[in-house]
N, C-alpha and C positions, 0 to 999 in steps of 0.2 A: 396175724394174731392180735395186734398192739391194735390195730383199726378194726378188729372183729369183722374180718374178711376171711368168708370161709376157704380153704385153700384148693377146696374143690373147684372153684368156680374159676372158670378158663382167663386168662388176662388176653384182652382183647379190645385195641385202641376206640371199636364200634360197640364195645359193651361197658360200660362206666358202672361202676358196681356202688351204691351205699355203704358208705364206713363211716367210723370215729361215732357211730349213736351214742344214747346211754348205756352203762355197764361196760364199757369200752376201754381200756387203756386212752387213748386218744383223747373222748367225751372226759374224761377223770381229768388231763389236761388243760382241756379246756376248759372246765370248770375253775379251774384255779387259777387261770389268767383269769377270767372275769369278776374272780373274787378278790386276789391279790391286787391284778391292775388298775383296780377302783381307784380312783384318788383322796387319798388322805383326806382329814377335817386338819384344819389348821391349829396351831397352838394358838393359846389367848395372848401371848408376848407377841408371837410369831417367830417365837426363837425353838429351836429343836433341844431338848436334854439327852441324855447320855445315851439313855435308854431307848427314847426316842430313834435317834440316829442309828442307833444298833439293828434295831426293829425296821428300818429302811432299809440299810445292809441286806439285811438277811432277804427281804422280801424283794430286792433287788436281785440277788443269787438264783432266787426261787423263780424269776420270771424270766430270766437268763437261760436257766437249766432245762425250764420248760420249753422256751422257744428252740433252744438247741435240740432236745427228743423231736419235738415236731418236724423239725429239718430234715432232723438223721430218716425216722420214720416216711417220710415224703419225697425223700430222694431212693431210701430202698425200695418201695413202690415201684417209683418209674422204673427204679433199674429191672424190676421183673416185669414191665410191660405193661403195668397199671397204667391209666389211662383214666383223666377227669376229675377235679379237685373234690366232688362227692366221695373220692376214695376218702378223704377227710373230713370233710364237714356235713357229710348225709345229705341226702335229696330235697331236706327240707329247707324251703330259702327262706325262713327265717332264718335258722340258724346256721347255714351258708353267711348270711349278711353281717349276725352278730358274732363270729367268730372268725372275719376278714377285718372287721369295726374293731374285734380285741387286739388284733396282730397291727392291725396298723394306727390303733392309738398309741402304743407302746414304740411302736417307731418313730412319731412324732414327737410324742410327749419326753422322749429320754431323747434329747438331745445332744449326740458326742460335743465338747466333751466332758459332760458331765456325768454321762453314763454310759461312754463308749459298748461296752459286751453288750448290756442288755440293748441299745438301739440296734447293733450289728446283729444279734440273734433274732429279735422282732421282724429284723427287714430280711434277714435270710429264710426264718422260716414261712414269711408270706409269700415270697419270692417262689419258694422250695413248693408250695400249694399249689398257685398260681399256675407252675412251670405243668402240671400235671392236666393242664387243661391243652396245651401245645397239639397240635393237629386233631383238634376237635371242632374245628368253625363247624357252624352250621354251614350246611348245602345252600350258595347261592351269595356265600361272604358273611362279614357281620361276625360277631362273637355270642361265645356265649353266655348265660345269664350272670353266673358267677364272675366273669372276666368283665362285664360288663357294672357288675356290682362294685368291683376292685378298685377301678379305674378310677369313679368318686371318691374314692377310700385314699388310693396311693397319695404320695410327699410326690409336689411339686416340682419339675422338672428343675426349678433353681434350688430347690432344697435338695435335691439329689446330686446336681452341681455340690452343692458346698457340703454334701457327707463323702465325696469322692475326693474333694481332696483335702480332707484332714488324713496326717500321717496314722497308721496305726497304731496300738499302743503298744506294743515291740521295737516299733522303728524310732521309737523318740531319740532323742540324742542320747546317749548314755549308756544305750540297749545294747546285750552281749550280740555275739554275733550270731545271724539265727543256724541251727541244726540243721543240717540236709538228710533226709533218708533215703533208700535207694531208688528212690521213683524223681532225685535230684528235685522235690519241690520240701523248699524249707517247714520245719517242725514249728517254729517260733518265727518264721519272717510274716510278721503281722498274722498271724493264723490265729481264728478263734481256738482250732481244738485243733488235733494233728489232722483232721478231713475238713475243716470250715476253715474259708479264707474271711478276713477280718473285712473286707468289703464285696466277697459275694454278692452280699442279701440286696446292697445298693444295686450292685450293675442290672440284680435280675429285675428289681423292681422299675430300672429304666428300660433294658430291655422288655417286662412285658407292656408300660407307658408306650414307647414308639411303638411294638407291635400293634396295640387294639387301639392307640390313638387319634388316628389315621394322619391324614396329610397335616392337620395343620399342629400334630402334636413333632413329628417330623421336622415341618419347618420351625419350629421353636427349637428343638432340639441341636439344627443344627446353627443356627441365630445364637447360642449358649455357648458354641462349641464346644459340641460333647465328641465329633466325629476327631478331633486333635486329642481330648482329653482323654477318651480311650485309648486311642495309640499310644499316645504317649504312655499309659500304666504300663501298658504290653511292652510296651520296649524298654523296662526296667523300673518305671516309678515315677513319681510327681517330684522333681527338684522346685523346693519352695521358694519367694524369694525374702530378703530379709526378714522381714517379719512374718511368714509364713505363713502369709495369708494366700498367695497367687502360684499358682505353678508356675516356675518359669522355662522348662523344657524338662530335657530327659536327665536324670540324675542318678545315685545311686541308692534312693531309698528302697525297699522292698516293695512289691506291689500288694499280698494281701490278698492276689487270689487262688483259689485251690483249681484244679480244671474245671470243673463244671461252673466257676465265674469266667474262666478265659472263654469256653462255650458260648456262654452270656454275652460278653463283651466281643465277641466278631459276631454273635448275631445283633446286638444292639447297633454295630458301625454298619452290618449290610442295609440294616431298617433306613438311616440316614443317606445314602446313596441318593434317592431319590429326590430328596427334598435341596440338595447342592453340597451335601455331603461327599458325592463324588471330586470335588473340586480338591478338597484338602488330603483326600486318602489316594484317589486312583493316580494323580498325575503329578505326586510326587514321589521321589526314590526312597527315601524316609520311611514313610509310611509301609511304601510298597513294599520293604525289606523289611517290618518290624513282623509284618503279616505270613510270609513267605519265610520267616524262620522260625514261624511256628509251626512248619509243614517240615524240617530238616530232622534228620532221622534221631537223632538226641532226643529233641523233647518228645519224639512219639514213640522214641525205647520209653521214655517215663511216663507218658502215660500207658501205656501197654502195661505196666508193672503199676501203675493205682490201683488199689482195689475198691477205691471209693467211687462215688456220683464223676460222671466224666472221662471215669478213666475204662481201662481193658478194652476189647473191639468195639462195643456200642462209644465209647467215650472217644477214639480215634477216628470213626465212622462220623462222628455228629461235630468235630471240629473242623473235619476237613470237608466235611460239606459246606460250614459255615464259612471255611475259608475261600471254598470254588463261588457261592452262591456272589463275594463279594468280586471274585476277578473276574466271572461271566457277565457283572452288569453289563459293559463296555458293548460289548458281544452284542448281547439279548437287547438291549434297546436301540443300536445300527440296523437288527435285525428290523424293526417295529419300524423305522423310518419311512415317511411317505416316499414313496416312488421303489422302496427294495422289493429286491424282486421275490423276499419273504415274505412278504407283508400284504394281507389279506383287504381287497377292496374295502371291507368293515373298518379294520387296522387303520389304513390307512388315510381313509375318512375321519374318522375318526381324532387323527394326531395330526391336527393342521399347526403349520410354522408361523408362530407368530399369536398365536392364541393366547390369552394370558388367562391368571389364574384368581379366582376371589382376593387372595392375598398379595398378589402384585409377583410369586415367583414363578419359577423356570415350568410350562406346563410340558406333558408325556411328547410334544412335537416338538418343543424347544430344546427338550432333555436328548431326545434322537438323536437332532440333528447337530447340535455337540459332541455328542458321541460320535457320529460319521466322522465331522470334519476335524476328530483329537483323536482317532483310531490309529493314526501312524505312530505320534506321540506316543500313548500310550502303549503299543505293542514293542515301543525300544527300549520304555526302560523298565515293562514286563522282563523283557531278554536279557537286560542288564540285571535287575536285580536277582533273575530267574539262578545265570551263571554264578555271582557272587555267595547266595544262601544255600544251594538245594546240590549244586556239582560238587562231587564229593573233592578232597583236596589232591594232588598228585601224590 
């Protein structure tokens, strides 16, 4: 109703329906981003008065509150099966482009942390659009128009770096302790709202960067090291170090995100696999246990009890694929290896050892045969950490 989506009309991943036009809840929304998000004229001092600053406030609120509707609005979509970010921004690519332009100036321009909410709701709700475009490649690879418009639009892979690890602003030092409800994911541990995590909107706008980036967005991704920096949220939070600029391992801040950011975050780590991401996530016990206990029957009793984006059977169905997607690599590319006895005369022409790649890294024949001769490695402390997280106790 909010996107003026009639309700007749069947939700169907192959049929992408026109929403958010004019007369719209949605189109009303967006209107107001583009009116509000404008940027001020300057004072003649250059100093702000009382009034002034109030008038910020408020207009700050306003673009917080809006971006959060858009979220909320964009994630209940998917969960009914909607399909294609025209469910929000209408068929027309003008205004597809200037209402991706509005969500991601406001992500830029409000820099945590000086306006923590409003960047985190900008970036979640483009994130939350974005996500609506997921198993719509066009036939033959490539992306879509929209996905493809984004991409120009999104914050920099170091810029997404450094909004992942600013603490939330729950977790500052001083901060009560956060709320648990019974889906055992915290009320206040960095959460935007009691369903938005305070760093969602980042992971998904990296996650959908590595998705439609390709290889060479990949190998920067993992040159940044984003494939440690995810793990690491996952297995409890960013310990800073003195000055709180660096993460320096696993600590006890809260992480910030809601399930449908943890979604986010093991498909953003499976994207990196490829590019030598596997180095730091598959062939350590660490990693490999921070991932496989999110597969341990606790946290999928609590998402089973979300009723939000990520959670209930679609929500447990779409983590634990993201979680098999990432322990099949090992598998699937042994498989691909020249000379297996899987691998298609094509295949295997195809993936010569020793080939290198524009960028000097590990090419699809170098990555196989990695995989072959680290398959034993690998499958021990699968079984190690397989036992330690997932066997129930005696």
């Amino acid at each position: 109703m909010l996107a003026g989506i009639p309700t007749q009309e069947p939700a169907s991943p192959n049929n992408p329906i026109s929403g958010g036009g004019d007369g719209t809840a949605v189109g009303a929304i967006f209107k107001v981003l583009s009116i509000q998000g404008a940027p001020g004229a300057p004072t003649a001092n250059g100093e702000e008065d009382a009034e002034t600053r109030n008038t910020t406030g408020s207009t700050r609120d306003l673009i917080t509150q809006a971006c959060l509707t858009l979220s909320t609005i964009s994630q209940g979509l998917a969960m009914q099966g909607r399909r294609g970010a025209s469910c929000m921004l209408t068929s027309s690519q003008p205004k597809q482009h200037a209402r991706l332009a509005a969500l991601a100036q406001q992500s830029l321009d409000s820099v945590p942390p000086l306006a923590p909410s409003r960047s985190a709701a900008a970036m979640l709700a483009l994130s939350s659009i974005l996500a609506l475009e997921h198993g719509l490649e066009p036939t033959g690879g490539g992306s879509s128009w929209a996905a493809e418009t984004a991409l120009s639009l999104l914050p920099s892979l170091m810029s997404l770096r450094g909004f992942l690890k600013l603490a939330p602003a729950h977790s500052q030092k001083g901060a009560s302790h956060p709320t648990v409800d019974q889906t055992g994911y915290g009320i206040n541990a960095g959460m935007l709202t009691s369903w938005h995590g305070g760093r969602d909107g980042c992971v998904g706008l990296l996650e959908a960067r590595l998705r439609w980036g390709g290889l060479s967005s990949i190998e920067q991704g993992c040159s940044a090291g984003f494939p440690l920096l995810l793990i690491t949220l996952l297995a409890g939070g960013l310990k800073g170090a003195e000055d709180g600029t660096e993460p320096g391992g696993l600590g006890d801040d809260v992480i910030g995100l809601s399930p449908i950011g943890v979604t986010w975050a093991v498909s953003a780590i499976s994207h990196t696999l490829s590019g030598g991401g596997y180095r730091d996530v598959l062939f350590r016990r660490e990693p490999m246990s921070t991932l496989l206990s999110l597969m341990n029957r606790v946290h999928l009793s609590h998402l089973h009890f979300w009723e939000g984006s990520g959670g209930g059977r679609d929500g447990l169905r779409a983590v634990v694929d993201r979680i098999v997607s990432v322990l099949e690599f090992p598998f699937m590319q042994a498989q691909t290896s020249p000379g297996s006895p899987s691998a298609s005369p094509a295949v295997s022409a195809a993936l010569v050892p020793g080939r290198s790649s524009p960028s000097g890294k590990v090419t699809n024949g170098e990555l196989a045969k990695a995989m072959t001769a680290n398959m034993h490695h690998y499958w021990q402390i699968l079984q190690e950490v397989f036992s330690c997280c997932l066997l129930p106790e005696p």
